[in-house]
N, C-alpha and C positions, 0 to 999 in steps of 0.2 A: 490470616493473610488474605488480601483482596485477588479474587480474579482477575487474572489479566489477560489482556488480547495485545499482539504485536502487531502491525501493520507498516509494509513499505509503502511509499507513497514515490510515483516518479512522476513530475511535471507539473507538480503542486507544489505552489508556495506555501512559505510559513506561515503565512496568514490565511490561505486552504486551508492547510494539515489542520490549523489552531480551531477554524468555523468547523471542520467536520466532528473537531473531539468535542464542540461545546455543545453540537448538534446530540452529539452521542449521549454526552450524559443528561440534556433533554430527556430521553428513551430509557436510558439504565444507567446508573450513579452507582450499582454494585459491584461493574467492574470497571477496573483500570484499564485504559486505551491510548497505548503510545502509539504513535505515528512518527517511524524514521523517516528521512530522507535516502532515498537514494542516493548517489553518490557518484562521480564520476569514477572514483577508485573502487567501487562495490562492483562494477561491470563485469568484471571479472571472478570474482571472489562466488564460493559457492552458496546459494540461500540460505542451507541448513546449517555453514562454517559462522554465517552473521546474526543466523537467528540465534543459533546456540550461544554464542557471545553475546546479546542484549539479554537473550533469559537469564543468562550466569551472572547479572548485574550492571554489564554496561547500561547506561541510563540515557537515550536520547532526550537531547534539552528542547526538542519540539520547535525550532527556527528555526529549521531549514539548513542548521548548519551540524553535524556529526562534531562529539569532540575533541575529535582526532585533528582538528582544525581543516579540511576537508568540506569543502563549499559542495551544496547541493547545485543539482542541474538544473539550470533554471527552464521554468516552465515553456518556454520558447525555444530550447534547442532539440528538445524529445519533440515527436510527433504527436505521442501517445501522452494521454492521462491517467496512470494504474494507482489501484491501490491493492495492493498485497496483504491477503490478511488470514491472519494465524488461531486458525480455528475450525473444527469440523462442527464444533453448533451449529446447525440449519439457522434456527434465529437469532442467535449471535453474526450468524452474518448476514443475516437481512438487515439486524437494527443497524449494522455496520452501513452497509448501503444504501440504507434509507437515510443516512442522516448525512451522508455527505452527497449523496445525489440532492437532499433537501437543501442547503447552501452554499452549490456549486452551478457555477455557468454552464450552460449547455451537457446535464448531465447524460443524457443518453452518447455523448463520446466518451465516458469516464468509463475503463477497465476493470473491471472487480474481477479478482481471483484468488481460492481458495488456496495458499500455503500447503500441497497433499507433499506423501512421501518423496515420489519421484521431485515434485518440484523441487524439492531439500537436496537434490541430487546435481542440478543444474546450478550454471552460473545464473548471476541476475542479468546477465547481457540477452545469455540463450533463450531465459525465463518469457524475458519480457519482448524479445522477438519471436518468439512460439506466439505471443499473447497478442501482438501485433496482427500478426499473420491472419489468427483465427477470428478476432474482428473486423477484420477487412474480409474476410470470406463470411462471414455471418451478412453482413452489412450488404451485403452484394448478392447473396444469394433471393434468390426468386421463391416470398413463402409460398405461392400459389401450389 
């Protein structure tokens, strides 16, 4: 069975998600890379309750839309650009972020975060306002 990587994506359209996985298998064609949407109804819900559910066989159809018929957020109502991604490879997640910072608009705003324990623990609402927070303190901080 092929390797796989999970990834949320919030603020990214379907046709995002679609340029970063085609970017992906550019780099690595040995593993499988879904990219969920986010979801207005996922805000709440806990990361690890949704990842556990895609790994156990739900199967995101990669448009933006969950099949639960449940519309992704469209990229203008978040602030943020994240993509969430399910993996402690070090370079499993560079190739991740290199390839969609490679076919995305103004990458240096796009969120990259590593899927750890505790984040399994949080909703995707807390996750991704934790994620918010600490890029705007990054971004603002003085490297001198």
């Amino acid at each position: 069975m092929k390797e796989r990587i999970v990834c949320f994506a919030l603020g990214l359209s379907g046709e995002d998600m679609e340029k970063g996985r085609a970017s992906f298998y550019g780099l690595n064609r040995e593993i499988r890379l879904d990219v969920v949407a986010v979801t207005e109804d996922m805000l709440d819900a806990q990361v690890g309750k949704i990842l556990d559910g895609v790994t156990a066989g739900f199967e995101p159809n990669n448009t933006g839309k969950q099949q639960s018929g449940a519309t992704a957020l469209p990229p203008d109502l978040n602030q943020y650009r994240v993509v969430m991604v399910n993996t402690m490879e070090r370079e499993q997640v560079l190739q991740v972020m290199r390839s969609f910072k490679a076919v995305l608009r103004d990458p240096q705003e796009l969120i990259f975060a590593v899927i750890t324990d505790t984040a399994r623990t949080w909703t995707f609402g807390d996750y991704i306002g934790h994620l918010g927070r600490e890029h705007e303190h990054m971004k603002s901080r003085n490297p001198g």
